[in-house]
Z-matrix of the N, CA and C atoms (Angstrom, degrees):
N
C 1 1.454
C 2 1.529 1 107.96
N 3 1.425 2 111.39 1 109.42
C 4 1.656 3 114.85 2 174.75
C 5 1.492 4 122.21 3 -66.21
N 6 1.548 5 106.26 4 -42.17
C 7 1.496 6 131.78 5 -175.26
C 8 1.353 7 112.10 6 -104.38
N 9 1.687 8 124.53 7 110.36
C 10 1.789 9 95.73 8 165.51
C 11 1.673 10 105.02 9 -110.23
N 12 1.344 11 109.41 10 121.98
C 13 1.420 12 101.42 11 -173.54
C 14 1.687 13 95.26 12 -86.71
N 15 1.397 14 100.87 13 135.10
C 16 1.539 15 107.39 14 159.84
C 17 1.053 16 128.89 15 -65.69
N 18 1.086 17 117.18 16 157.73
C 19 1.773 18 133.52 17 168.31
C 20 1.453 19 108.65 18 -50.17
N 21 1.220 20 127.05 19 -46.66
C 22 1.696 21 124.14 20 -142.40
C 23 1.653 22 82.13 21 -116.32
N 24 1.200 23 130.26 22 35.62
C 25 1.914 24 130.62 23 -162.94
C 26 1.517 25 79.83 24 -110.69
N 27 1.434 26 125.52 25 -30.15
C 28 1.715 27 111.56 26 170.34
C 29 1.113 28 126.14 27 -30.34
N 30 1.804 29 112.20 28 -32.86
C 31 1.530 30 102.04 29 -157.99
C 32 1.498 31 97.80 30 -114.13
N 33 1.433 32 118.26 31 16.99
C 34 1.742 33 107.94 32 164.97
C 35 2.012 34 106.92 33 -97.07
N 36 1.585 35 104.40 34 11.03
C 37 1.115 36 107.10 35 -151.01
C 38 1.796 37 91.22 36 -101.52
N 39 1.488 38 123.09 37 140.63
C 40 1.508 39 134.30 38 -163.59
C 41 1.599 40 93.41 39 -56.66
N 42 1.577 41 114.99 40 174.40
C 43 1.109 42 132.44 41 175.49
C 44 2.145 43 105.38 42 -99.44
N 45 1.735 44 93.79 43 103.09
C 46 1.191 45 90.10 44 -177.43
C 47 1.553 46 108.08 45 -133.50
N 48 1.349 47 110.22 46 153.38
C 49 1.407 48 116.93 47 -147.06
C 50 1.608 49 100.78 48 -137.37
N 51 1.433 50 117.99 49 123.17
C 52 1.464 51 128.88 50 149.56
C 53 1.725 52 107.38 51 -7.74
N 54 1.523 53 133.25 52 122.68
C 55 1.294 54 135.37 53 170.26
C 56 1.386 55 111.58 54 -76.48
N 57 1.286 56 127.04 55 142.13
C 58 1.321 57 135.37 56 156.63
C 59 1.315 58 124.34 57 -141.37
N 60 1.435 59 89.71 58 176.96
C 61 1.708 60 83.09 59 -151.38
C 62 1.207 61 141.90 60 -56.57
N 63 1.758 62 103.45 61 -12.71
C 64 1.368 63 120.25 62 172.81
C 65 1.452 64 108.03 63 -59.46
N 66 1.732 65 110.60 64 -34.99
C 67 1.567 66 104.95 65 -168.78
C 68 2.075 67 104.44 66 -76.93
N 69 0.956 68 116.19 67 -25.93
C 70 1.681 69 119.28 68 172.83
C 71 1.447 70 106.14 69 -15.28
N 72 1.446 71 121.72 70 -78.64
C 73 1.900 72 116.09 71 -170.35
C 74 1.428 73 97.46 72 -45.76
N 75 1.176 74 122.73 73 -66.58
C 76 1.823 75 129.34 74 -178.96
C 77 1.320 76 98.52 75 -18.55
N 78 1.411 77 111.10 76 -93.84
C 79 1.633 78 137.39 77 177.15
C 80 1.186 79 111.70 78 -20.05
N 81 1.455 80 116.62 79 -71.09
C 82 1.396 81 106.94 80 -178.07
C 83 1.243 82 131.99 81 -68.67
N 84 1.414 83 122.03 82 -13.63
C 85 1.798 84 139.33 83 -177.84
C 86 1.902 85 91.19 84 -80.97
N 87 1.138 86 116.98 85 -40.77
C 88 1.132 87 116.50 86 177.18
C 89 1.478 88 130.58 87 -63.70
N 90 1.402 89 113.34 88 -42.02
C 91 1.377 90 124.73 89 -177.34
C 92 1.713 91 115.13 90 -89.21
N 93 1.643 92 101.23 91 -20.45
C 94 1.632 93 89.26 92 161.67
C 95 1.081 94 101.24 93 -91.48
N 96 1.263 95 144.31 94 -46.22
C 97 1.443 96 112.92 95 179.28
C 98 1.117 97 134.98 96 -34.08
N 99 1.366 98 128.75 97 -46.02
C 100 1.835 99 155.60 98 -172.98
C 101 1.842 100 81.42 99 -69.51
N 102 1.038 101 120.60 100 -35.41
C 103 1.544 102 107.96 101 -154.44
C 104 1.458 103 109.63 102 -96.70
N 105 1.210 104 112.90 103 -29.61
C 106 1.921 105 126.17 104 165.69
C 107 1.168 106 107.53 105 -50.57
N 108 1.837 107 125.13 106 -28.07
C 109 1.401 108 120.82 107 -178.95
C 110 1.375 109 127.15 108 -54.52
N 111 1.977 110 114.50 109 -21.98
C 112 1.043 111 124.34 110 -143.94
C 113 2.062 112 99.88 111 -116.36
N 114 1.170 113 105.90 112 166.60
C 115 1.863 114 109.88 113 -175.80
C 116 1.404 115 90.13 114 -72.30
N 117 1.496 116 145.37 115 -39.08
C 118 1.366 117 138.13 116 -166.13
C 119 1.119 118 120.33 117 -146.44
N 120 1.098 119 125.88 118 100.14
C 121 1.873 120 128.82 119 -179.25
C 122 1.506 121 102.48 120 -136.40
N 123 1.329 122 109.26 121 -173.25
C 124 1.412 123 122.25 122 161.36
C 125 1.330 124 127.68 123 -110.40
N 126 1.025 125 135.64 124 -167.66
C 127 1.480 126 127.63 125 -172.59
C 128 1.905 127 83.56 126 -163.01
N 129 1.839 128 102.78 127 121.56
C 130 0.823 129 128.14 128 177.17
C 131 2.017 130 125.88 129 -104.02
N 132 1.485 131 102.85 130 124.93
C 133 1.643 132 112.30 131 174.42
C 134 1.203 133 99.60 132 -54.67
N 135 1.346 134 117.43 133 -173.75
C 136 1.870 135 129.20 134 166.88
C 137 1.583 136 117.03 135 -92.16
N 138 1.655 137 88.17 136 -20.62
C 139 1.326 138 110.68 137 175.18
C 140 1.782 139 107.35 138 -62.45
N 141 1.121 140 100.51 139 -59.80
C 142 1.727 141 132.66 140 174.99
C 143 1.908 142 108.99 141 -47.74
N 144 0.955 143 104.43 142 -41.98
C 145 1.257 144 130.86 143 -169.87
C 146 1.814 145 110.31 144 -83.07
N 147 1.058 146 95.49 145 -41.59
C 148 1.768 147 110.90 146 -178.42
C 149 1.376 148 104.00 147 -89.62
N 150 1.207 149 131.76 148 -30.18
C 151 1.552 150 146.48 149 177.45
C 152 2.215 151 104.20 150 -68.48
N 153 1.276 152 82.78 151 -82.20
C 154 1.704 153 88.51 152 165.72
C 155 0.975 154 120.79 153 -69.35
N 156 1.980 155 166.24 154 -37.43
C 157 0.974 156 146.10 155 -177.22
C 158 1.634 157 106.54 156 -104.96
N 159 1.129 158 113.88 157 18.47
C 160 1.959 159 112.01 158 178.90
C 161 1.240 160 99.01 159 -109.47
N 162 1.230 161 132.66 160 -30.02
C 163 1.673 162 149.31 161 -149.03
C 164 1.849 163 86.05 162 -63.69
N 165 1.340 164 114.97 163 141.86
C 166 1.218 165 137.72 164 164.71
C 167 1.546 166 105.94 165 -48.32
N 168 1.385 167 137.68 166 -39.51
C 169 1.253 168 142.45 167 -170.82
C 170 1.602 169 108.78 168 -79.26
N 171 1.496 170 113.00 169 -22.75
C 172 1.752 171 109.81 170 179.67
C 173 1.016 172 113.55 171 -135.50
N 174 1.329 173 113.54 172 139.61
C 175 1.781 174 136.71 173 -150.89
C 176 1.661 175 91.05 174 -104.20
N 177 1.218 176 101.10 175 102.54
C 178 1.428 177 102.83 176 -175.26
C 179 1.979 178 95.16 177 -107.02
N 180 1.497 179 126.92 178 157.83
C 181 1.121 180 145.51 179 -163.32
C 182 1.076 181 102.97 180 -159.79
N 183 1.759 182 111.19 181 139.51
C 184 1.579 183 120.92 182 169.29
C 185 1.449 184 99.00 183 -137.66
N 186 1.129 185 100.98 184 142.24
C 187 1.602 186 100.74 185 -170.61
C 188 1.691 187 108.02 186 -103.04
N 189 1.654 188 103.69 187 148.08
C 190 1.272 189 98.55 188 -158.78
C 191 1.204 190 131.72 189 89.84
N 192 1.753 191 134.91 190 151.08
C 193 1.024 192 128.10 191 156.59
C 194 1.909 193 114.12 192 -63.48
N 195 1.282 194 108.53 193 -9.83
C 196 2.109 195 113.32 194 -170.69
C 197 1.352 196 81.53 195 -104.79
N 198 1.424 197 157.15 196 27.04
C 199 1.177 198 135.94 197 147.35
C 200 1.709 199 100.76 198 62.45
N 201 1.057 200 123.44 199 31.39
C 202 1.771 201 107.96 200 175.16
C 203 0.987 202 137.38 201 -86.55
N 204 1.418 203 131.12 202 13.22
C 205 1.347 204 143.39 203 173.12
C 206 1.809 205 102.96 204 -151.50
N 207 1.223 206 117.94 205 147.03
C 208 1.653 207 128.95 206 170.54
C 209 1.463 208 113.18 207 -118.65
N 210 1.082 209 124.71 208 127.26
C 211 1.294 210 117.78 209 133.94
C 212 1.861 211 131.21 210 -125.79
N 213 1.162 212 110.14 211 166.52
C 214 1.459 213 107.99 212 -167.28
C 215 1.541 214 120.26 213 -146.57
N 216 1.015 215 135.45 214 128.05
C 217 1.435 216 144.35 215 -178.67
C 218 1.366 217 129.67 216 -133.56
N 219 0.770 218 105.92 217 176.76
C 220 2.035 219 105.65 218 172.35
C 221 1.579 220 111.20 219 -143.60
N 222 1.282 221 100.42 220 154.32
C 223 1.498 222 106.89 221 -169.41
C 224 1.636 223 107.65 222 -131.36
N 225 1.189 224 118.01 223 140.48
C 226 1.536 225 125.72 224 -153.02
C 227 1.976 226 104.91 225 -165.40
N 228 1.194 227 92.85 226 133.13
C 229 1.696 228 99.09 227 166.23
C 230 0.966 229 124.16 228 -68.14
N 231 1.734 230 154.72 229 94.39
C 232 0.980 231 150.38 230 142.83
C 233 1.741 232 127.82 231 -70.96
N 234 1.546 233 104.84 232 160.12
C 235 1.337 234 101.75 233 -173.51
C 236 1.630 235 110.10 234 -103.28
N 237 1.198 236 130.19 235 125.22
C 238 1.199 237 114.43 236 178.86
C 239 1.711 238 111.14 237 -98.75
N 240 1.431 239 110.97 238 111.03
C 241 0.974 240 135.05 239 -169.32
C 242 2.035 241 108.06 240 -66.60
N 243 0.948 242 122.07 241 -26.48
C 244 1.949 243 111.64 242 166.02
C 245 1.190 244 89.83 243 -78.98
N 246 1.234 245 134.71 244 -47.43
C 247 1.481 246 106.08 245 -156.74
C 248 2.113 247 122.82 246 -96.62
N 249 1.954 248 90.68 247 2.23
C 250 1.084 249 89.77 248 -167.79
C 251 1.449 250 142.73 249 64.73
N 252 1.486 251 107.26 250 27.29
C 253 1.480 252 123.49 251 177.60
C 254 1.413 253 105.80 252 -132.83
N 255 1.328 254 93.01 253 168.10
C 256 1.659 255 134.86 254 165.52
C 257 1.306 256 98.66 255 -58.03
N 258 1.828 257 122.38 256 139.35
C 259 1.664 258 111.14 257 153.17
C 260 1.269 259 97.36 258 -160.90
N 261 1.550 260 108.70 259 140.69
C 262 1.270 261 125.49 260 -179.59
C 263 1.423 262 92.97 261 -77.47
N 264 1.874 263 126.21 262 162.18
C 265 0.650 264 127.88 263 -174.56
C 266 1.653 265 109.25 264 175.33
N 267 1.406 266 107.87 265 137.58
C 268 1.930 267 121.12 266 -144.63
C 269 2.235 268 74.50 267 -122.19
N 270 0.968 269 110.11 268 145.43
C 271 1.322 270 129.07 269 -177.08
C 272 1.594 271 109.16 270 -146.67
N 273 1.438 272 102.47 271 93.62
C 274 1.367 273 120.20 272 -172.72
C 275 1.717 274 91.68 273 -40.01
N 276 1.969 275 115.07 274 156.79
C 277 1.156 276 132.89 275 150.91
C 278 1.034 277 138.80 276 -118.75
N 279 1.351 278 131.67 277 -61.93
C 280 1.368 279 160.67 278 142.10
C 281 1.183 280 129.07 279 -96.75
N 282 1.542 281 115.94 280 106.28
C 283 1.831 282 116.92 281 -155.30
C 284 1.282 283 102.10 282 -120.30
N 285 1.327 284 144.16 283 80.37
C 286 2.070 285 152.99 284 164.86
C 287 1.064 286 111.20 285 -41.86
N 288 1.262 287 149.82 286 84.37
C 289 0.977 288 113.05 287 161.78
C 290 1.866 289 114.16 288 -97.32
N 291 1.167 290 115.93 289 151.40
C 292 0.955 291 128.76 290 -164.70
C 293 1.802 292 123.74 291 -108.80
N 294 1.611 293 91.24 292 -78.62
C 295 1.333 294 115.56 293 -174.78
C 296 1.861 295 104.44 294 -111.28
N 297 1.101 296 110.50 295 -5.33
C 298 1.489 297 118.01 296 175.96
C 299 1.147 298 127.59 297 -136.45
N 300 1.282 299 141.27 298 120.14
C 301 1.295 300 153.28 299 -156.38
C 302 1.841 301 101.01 300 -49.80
N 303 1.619 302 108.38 301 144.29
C 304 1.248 303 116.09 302 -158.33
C 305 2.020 304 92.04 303 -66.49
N 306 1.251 305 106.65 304 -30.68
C 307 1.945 306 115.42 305 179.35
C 308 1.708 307 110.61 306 -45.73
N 309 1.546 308 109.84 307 -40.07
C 310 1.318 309 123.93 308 -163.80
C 311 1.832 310 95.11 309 -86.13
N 312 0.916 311 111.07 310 -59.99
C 313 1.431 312 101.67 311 171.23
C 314 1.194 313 133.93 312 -44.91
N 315 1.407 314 118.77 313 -72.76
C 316 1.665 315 121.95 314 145.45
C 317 1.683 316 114.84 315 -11.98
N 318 1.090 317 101.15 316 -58.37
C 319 2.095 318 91.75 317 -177.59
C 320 1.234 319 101.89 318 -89.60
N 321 1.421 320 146.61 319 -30.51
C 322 1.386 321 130.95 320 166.37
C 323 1.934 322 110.68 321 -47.66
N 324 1.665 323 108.09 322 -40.00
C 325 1.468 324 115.60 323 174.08
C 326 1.799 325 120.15 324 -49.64
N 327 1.718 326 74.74 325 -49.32
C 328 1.633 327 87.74 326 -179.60
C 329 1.830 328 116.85 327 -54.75
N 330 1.604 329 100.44 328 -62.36
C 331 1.556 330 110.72 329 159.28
C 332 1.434 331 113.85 330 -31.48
N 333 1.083 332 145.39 331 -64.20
C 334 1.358 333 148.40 332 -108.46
C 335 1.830 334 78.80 333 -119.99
N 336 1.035 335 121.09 334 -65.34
C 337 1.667 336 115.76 335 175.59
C 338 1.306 337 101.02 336 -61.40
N 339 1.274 338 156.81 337 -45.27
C 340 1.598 339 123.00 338 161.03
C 341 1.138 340 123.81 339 -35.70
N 342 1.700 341 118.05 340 -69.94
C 343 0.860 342 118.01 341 -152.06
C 344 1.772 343 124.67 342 -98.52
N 345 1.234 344 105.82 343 3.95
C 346 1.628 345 115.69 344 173.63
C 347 1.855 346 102.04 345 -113.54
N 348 1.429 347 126.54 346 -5.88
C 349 1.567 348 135.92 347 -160.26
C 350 1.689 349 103.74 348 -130.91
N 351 1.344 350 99.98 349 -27.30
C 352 1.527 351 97.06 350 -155.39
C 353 1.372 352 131.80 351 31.75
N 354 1.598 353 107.64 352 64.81
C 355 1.172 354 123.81 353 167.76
C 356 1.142 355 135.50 354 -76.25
N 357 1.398 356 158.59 355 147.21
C 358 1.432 357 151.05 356 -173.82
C 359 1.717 358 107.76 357 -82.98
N 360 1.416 359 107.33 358 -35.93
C 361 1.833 360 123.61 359 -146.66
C 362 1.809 361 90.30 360 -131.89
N 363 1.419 362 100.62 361 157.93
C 364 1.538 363 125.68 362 153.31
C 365 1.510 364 106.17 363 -141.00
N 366 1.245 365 108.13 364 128.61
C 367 1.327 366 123.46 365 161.87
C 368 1.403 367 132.54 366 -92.80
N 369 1.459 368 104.59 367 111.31
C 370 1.869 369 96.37 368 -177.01
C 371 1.241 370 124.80 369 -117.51
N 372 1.083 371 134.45 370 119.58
C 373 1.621 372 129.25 371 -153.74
C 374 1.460 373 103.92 372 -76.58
N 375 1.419 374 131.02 373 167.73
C 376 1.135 375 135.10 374 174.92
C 377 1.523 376 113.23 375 -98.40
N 378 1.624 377 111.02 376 55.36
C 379 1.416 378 109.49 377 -160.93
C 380 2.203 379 73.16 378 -130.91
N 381 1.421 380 93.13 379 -169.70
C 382 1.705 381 121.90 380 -160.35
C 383 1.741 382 95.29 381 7.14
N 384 0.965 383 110.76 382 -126.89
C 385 2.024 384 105.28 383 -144.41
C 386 1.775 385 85.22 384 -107.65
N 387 1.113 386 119.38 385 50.76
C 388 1.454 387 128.54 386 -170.14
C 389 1.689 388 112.40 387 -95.77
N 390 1.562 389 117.91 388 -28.13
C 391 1.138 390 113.07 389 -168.79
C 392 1.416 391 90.91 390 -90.87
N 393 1.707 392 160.50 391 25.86
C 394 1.133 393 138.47 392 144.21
C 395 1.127 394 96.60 393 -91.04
N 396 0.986 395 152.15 394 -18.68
C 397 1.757 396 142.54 395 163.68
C 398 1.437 397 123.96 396 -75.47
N 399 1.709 398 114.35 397 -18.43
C 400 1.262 399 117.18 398 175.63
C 401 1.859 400 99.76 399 -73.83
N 402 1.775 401 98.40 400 -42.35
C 403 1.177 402 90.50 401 178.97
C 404 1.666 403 149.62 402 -34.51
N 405 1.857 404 83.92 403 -76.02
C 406 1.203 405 127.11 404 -177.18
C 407 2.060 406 104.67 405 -67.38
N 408 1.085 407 112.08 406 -28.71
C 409 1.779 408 120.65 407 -174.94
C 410 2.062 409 105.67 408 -102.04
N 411 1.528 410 104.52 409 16.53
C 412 1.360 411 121.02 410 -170.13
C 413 1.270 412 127.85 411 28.73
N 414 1.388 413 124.05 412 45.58
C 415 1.370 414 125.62 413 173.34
C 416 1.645 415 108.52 414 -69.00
N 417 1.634 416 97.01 415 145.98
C 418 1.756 417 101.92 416 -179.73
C 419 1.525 418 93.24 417 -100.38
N 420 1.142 419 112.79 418 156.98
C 421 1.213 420 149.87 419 170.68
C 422 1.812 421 93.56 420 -74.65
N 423 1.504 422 85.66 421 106.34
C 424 1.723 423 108.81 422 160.68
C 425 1.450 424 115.43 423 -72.32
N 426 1.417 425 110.97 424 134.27
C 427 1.506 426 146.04 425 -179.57
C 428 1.826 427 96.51 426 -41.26
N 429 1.277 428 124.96 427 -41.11
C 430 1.309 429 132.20 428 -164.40
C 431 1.622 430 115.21 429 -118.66
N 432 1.424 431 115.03 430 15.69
C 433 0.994 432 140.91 431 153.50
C 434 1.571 433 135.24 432 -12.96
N 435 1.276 434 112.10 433 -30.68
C 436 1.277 435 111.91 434 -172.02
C 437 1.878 436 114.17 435 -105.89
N 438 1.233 437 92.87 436 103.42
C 439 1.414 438 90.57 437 176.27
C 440 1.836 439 127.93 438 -116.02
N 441 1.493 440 99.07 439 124.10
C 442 1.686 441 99.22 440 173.10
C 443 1.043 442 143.59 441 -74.53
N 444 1.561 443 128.02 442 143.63
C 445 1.768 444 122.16 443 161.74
C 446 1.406 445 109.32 444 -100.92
N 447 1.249 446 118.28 445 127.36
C 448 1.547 447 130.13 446 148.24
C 449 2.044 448 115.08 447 -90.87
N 450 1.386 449 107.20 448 104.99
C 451 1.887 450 94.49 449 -174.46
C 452 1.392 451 87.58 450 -98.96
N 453 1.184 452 105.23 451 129.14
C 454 1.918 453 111.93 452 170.08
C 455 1.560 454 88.95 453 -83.08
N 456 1.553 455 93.30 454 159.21
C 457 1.373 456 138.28 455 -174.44
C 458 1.619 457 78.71 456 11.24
N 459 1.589 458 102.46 457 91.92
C 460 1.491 459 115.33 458 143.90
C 461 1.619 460 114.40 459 -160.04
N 462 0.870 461 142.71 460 170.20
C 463 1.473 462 142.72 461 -155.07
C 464 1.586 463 105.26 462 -151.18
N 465 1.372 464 105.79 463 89.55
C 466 1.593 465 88.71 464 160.61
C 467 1.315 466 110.26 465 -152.27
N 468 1.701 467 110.38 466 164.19
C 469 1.652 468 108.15 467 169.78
C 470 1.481 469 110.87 468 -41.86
N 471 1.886 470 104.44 469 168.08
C 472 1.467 471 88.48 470 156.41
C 473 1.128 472 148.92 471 -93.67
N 474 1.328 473 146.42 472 167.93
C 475 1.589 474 121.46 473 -153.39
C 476 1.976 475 91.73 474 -133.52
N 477 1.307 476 107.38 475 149.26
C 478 1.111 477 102.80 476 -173.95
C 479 1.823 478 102.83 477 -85.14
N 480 0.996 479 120.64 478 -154.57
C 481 1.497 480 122.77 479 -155.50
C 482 1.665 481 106.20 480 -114.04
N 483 1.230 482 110.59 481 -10.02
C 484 1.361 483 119.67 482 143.97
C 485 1.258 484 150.94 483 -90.14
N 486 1.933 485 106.26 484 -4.29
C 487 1.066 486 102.82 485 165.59
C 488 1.400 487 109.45 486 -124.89
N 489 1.329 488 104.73 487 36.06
C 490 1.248 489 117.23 488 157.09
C 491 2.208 490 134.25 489 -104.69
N 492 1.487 491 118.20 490 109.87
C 493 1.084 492 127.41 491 -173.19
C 494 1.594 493 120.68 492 -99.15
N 495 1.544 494 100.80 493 53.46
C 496 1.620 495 104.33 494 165.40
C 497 1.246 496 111.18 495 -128.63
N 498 1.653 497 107.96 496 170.45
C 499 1.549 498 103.25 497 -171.81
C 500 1.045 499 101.82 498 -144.11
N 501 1.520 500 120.48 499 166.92
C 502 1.277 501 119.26 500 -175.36
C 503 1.705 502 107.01 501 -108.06
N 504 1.339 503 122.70 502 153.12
C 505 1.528 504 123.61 503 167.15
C 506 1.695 505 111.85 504 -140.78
């Protein structure tokens, strides 16, 4: 174990709150912005936005009563096959940061899937500005790690894995 997050680490963790629909214009002005930064993302409606981050399957969060930062994940049972168990497990999606460093978010994520999911694991892909937080917040590199994009009918150089802003669901 690299990391032991404490029990009582809840309460260094931001004030973040279930999204609704009032927060949508917020949310979405926010997340394309964060996402224009990158060589390949999407750019999401409210429509788009209310469809993918309202959905029963993703735990969407806005922090604050002003909604100024998002993040979002999903949580799912997997089996971990070396060790032969069951494991809960939160799989980062869409990570804003805004007004707080992308590090502070990431471990508020981490927090927040313990302790509202009771999850064992967080998963963070090595996609948008994610690998200085995999770093620096010591995540190991999972056994099954390697994941591909195929974009039909699209054409582009290649982009390394940080300046890339898509995700998979």
């Amino acid at each position: 174990r690299k990391y032991d997050l404490l029990k009582n680490q809840h309460n260094r963790s931001h004030q973040w709150r279930a999204i609704t629909e009032s927060d949508l214009p917020r949310a979405t002005a926010i997340t394309n912005k964060y996402l224009q930064t990158y060589a390949i993302s999407q750019t999401f409606s409210q429509d788009q936005m209310k469809f993918m981050f309202m959905c029963e399957s993703i735990k969407t969060c806005v922090l604050g009563e002003e909604g100024t930062d998002l993040m979002s994940y999903f949580v799912m049972n997997t089996q971990n096959t070396r060790l032969n168990k069951r494991v809960k497990a939160a799989f980062a999606f869409y990570l804003v940061p805004v007004t707080i460093s992308q590090d502070e978010l990431v471990q508020d994520l981490i927090i927040r899937a313990r302790d509202n999911h009771e999850c064992d694991v967080v998963y963070l892909m090595d996609n948008f500005n994610n690998l200085q937080s995999i770093i620096n917040l010591n995540f190991e590199e999972a056994f099954d790690s390697k994941i591909y994009y195929y974009l039909f009918n699209h054409m582009h150089d290649p982009v390394l894995p940080h300046k890339l802003a898509l995700n998979m669901l």
